[in-house]
C-alpha positions as CSV (number, residue, x, y, z in Angstrom):
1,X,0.1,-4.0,8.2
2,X,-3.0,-2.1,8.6
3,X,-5.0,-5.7,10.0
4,X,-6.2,-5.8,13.3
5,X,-4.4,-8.7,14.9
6,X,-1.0,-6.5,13.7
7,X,-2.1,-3.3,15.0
8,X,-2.7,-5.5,18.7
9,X,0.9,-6.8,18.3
10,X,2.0,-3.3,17.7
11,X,0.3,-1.7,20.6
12,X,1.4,-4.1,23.8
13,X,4.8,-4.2,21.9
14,X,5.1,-0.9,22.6
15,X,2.9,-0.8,25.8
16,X,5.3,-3.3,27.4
17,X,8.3,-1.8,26.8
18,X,7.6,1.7,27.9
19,X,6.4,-0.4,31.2
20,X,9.6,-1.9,31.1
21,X,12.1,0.7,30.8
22,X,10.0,4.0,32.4
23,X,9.6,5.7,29.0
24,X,7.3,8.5,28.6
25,X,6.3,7.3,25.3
26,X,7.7,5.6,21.6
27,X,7.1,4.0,18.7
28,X,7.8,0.7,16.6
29,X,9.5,0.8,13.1
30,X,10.0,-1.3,11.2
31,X,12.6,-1.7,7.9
32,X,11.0,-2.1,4.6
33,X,13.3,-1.4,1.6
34,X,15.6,-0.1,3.3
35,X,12.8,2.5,4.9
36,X,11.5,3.2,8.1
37,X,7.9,2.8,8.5
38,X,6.3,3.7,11.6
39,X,3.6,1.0,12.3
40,X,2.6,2.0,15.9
41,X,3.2,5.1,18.0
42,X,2.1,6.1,21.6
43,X,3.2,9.9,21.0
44,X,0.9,12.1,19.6
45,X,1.8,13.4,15.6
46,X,3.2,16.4,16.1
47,X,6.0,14.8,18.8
48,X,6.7,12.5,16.3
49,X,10.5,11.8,15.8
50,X,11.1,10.2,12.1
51,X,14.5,8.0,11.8
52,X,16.8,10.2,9.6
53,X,18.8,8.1,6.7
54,X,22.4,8.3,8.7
55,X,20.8,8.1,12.2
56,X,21.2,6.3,15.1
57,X,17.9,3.9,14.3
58,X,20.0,2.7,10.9
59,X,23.0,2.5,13.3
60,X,20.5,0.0,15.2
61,X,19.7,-2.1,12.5
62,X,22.9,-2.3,10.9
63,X,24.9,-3.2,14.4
64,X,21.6,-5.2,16.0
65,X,23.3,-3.3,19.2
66,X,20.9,-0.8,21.4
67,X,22.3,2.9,21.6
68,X,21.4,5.1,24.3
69,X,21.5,8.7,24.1
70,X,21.9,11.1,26.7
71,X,20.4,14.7,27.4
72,X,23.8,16.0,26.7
73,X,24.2,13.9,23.4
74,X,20.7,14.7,22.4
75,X,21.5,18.8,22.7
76,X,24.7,18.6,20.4
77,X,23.2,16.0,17.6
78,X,19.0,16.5,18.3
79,X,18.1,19.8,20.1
80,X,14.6,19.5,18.2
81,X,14.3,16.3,20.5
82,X,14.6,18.8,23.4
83,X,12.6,21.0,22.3
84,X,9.5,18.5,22.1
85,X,10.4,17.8,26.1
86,X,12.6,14.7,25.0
87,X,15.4,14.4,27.1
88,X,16.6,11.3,26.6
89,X,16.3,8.1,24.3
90,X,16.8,4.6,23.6
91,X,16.3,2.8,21.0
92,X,16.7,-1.0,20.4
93,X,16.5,-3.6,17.9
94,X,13.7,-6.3,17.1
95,X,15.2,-9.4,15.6
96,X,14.6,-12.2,14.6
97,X,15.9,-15.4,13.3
98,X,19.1,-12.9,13.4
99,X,17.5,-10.5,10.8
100,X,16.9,-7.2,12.0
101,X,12.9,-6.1,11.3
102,X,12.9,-2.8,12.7
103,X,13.4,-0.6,15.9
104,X,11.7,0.4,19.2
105,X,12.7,3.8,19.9
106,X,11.9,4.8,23.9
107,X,11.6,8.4,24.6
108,X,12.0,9.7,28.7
109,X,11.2,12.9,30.3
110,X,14.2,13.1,32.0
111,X,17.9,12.0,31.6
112,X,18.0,9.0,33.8
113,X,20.6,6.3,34.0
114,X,20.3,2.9,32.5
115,X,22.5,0.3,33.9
116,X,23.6,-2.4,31.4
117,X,21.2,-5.3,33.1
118,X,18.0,-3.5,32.6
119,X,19.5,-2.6,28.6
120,X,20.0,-6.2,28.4
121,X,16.6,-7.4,29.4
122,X,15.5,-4.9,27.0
123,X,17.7,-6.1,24.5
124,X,16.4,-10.0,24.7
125,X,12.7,-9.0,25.4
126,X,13.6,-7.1,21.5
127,X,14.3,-10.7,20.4
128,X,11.0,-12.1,21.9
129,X,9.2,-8.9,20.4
130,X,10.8,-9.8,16.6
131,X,9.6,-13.2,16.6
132,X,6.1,-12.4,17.6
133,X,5.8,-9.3,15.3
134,X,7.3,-11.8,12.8
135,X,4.8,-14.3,13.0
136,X,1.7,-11.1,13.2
137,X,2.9,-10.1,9.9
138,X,2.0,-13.4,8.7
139,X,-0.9,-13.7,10.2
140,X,-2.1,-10.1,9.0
141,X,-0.6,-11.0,5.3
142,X,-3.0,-14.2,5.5
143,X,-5.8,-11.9,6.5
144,X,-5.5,-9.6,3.9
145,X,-5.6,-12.4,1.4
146,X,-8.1,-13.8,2.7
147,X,-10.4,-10.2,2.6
148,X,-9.0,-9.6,-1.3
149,X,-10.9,-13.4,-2.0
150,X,-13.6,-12.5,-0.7
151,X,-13.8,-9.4,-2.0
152,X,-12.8,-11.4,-5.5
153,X,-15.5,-13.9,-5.2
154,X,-18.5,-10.9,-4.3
155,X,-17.7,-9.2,-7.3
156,X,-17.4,-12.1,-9.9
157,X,-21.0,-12.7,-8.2
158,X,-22.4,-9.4,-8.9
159,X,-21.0,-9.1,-12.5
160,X,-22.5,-12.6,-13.2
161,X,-25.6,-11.8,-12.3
162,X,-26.5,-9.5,-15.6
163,X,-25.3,-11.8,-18.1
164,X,-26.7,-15.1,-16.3
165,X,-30.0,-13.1,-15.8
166,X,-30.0,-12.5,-19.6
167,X,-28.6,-16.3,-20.7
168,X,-31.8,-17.3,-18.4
169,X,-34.4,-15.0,-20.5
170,X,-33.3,-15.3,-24.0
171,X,-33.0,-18.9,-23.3
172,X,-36.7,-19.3,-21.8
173,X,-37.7,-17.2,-24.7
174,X,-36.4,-19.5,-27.4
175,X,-37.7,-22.5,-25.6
176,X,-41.2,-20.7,-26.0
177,X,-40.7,-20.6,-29.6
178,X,-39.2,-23.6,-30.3
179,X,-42.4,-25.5,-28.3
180,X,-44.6,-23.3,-30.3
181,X,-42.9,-24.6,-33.5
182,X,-42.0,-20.6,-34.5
183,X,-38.9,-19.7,-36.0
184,X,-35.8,-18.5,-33.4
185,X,-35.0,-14.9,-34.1
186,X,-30.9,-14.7,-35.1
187,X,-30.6,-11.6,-33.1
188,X,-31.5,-13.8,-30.1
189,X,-29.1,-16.3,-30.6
190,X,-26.3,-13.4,-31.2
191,X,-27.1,-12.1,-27.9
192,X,-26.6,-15.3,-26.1
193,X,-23.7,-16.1,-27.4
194,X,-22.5,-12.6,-26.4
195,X,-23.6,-13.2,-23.0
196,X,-22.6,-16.1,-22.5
197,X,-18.9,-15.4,-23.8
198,X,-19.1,-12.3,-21.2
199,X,-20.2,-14.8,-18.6
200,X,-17.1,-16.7,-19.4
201,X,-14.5,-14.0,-19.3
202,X,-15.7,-13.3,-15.8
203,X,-15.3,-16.4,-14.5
204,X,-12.2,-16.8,-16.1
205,X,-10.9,-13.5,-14.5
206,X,-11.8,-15.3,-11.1
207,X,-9.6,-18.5,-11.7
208,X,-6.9,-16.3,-12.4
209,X,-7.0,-14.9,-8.6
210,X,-8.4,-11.6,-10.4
211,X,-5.8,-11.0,-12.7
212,X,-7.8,-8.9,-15.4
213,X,-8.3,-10.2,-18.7
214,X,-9.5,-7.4,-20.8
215,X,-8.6,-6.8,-24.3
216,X,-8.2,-3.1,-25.4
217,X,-9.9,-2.7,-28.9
218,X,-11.7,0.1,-30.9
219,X,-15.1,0.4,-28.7
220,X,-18.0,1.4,-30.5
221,X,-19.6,3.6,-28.2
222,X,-23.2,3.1,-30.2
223,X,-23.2,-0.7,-30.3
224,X,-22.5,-0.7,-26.4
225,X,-25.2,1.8,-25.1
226,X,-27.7,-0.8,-27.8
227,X,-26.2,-3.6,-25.9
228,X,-27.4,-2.2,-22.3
229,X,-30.7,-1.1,-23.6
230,X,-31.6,-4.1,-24.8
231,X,-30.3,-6.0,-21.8
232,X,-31.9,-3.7,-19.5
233,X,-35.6,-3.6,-21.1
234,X,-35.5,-7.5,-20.7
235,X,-34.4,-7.6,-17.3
236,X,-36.4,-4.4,-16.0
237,X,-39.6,-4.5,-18.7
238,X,-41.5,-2.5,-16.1
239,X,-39.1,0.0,-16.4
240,X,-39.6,3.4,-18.5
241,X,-35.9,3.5,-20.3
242,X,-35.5,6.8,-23.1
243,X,-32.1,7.1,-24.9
244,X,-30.8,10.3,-26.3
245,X,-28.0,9.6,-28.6
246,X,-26.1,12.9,-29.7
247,X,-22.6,10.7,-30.4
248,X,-21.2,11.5,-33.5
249,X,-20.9,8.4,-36.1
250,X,-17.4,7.7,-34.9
251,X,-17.9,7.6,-31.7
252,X,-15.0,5.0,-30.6
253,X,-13.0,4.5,-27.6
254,X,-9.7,2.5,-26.8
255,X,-11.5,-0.2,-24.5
256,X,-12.9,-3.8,-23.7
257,X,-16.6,-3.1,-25.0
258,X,-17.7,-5.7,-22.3
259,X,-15.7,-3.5,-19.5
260,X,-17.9,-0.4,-21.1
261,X,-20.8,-2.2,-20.8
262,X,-20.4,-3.5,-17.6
263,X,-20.3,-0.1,-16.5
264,X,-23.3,1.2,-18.2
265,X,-25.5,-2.4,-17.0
266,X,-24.2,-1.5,-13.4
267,X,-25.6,2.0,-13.4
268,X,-28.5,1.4,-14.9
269,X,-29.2,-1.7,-12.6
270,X,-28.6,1.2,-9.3
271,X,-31.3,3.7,-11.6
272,X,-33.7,0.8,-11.6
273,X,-33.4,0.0,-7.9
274,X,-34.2,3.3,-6.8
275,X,-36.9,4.9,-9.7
276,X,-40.5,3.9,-9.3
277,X,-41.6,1.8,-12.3
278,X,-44.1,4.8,-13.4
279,X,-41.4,6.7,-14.0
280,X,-38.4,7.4,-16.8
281,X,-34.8,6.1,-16.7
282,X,-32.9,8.0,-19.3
283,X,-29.6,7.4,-21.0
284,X,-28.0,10.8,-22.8
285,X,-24.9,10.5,-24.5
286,X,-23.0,13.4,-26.3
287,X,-19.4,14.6,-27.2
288,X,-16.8,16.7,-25.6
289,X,-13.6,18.0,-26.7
290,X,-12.0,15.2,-25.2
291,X,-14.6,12.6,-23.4
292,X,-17.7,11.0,-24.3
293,X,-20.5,11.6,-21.8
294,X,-22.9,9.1,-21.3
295,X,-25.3,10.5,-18.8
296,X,-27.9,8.0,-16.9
297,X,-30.2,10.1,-15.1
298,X,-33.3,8.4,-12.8
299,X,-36.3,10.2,-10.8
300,X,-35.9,8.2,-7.8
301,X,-35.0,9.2,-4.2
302,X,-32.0,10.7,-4.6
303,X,-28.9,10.8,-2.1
304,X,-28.0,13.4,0.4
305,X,-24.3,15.3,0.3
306,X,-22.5,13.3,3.0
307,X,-23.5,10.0,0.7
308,X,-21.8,11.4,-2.4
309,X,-18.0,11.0,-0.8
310,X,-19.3,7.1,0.3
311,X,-20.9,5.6,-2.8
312,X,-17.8,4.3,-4.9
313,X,-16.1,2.7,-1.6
314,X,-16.8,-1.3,-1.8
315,X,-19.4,-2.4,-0.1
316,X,-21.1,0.8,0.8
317,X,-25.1,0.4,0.1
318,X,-26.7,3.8,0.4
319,X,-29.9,2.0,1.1
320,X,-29.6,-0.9,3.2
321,X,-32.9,-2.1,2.3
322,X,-32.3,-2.6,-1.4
323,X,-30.9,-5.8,-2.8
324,X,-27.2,-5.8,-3.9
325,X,-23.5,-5.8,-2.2
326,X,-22.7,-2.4,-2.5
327,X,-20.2,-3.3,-5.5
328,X,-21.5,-2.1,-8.6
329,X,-20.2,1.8,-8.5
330,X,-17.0,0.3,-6.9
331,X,-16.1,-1.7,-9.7
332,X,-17.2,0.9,-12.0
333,X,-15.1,3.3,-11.1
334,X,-12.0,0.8,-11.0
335,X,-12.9,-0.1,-15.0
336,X,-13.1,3.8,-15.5
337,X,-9.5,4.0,-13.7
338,X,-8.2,1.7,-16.3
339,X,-9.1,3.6,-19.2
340,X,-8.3,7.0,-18.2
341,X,-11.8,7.6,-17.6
342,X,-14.2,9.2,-15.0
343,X,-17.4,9.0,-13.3
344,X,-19.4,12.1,-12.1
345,X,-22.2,12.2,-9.6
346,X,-25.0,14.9,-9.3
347,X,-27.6,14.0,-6.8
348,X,-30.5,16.2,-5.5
349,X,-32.3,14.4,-2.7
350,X,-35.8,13.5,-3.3
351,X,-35.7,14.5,-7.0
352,X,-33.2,12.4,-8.8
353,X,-29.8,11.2,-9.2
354,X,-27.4,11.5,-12.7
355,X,-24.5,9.5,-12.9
356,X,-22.1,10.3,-15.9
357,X,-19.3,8.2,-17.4
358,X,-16.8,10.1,-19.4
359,X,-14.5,7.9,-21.8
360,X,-12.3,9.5,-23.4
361,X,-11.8,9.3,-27.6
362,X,-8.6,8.8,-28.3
363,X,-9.3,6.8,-31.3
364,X,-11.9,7.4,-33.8
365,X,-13.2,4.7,-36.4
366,X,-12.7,5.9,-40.0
């Protein structure tokens, strides 16, 4: 409902109709789950009349009959109408295909007469008004799908590119040694494998229209933060990366470790964007009484206050110059959602910025 071609339905709905009938103002309703929901109003917020649960608006949609109430009616059943300088109102059905979608409810000035032509015309214009709204909704439900597949498709994109980045290096590296006739190192081989499953669950999550895939096991917290580091000093070698690992031994969490690490690679891909190679990235990861903190702290530009409310909003870039959607912290936060986790952001502009995932250990490995 909140698309733009519906919100344009909404408003010259309601423009017309105040045209129509003289009103001072109104609004459009319309019935979901056996709700009102006001979609559109041309009254300010604080004259705004909500449809009671035994009122004459349900007494609309249940009769598809418009009811008119007087000033006199209004001061025995609604004086609070009066008191907002409502002396009269109407209020008529929008139908279509026979089915009652909602109400238009008309508020005037002054108690004026209606004759029953003029509530007829309103009455069949109601029925013009259904089917279009009818058809809007459609139109803005098809919109909205359309906006979560994109959205979809930009953020299978981003995730793909740390994994594919790292399936392209490992595999140019083991062509170099295979060419140079010198033995393959194992470790290499694990990681592409690892990689290459990861790549595989995303695009897996993307044929299933987004539906998430992630298996919660016993995360090891120590294996994860090796996973980024190594992943990260291959993709970024020019980069200064220092870990400082205060996790106890047992330092599980109830997680997907690829969802973990996804969050880690995406915040230390955004350090590495903004922190001059001559300078240090570091990772710092500790224990709470109930979270695991795993700081990543960079020297680069920093971000001003008003940036701080903006950065985990989908595609919001802080720096438009910088390469990148404007996904990363967006997604991070959702994984973080998932697991009953947070991220925390402290920021001084022009010294730094330290972004801090807190998982929570509700398991431990024995």
């Amino acid at each position: 409902m909140e698309a733009e071609t519906f919100a344009k339905s909404c408003r010259f709905v309601m423009e017309s109709f105040v045209k129509m009938s003289g009103a001072l103002h109104g609004s459009v309703f319309l019935m979901k789950n056996d709700q009102f929901h006001r979609v559109y109003s041309s009254v300010t917020k604080n004259k705004w009349i909500t449809p009671s649960r035994r009122g004459v608006s349900f007494q609309v949609c249940k009769t598809q009959a418009p009811v008119l109430l007087s000033e006199k009616v209004l001061k025995k059943t609604h004086p609070e109408h009066i008191e907002k300088g409502i002396h009269m109102m109407y209020v008529t059905p929008l139908i279509n295909r026979n089915k009652t979608l909602g109400v238009v409810s008309l508020h005037f000035k002054k108690d004026k007469k209606m004759n029953g032509e003029v509530q007829q015309i309103l009455l069949e214009f109601g029925k013009i008004v259904g089917m279009i709204l009818a058809d809007s909704l459609k139109l803005s439900r098809l919109e909205k799908q359309v906006k979560d597949r994109r959205l979809n498709t930009a953020m299978t994109a981003h995730e793909l590119k740390t994994p594919l980045t790292t399936i392209s290096t490992y595999a140019q590296l083991i062509t170099r040694q295979f060419s140079q006739g010198k033995q393959i190192n194992s470790q290499w081989l694990s990681v592409l494998l690892g990689e290459t499953n990861r790549a595989s669950k995303i695009v897996n999550e993307y044929m299933e229209e987004g539906v998430q895939t992630s298996v919660v096991v016993e995360c090891d917290l120590h294996e994860t933060i090796e996973r980024a580091v190594v992943n990260f000093s291959l993709n970024y070698p020019g980069h200064q990366l220092e870990v400082v690992n205060y996790l106890p031994k047992n330092a599980v969490v109830r997680a997907d470790p690829d969802k973990v690490l996804q969050v880690i690679t995406n915040i230390l891909n955004n350090a590495a964007k903004f922190t001059p190679t001559n300078k240090t990235i570091k990772i710092k990861a500790s224990m709470e009484s109930d979270y695991f903190p795993i700081s990543i702290i960079d020297t680069g530009h920093g971000m001003k206050k008003d940036e701080l409310s903006l950065i985990f909003k989908r595609w919001y870039k802080a720096n438009k110059t910088k390469e990148g959607k404007g996904l990363g912290l967006y997604i991070s936060k959702k994984i973080l959602d998932e697991y009953n986790g947070r991220i925390e952001v402290q920021s001084v502009y022009g010294q730094g910025t330290t972004m801090t995932v807190k998982l929570p250990h509700r398991a431990l490995k024995k």
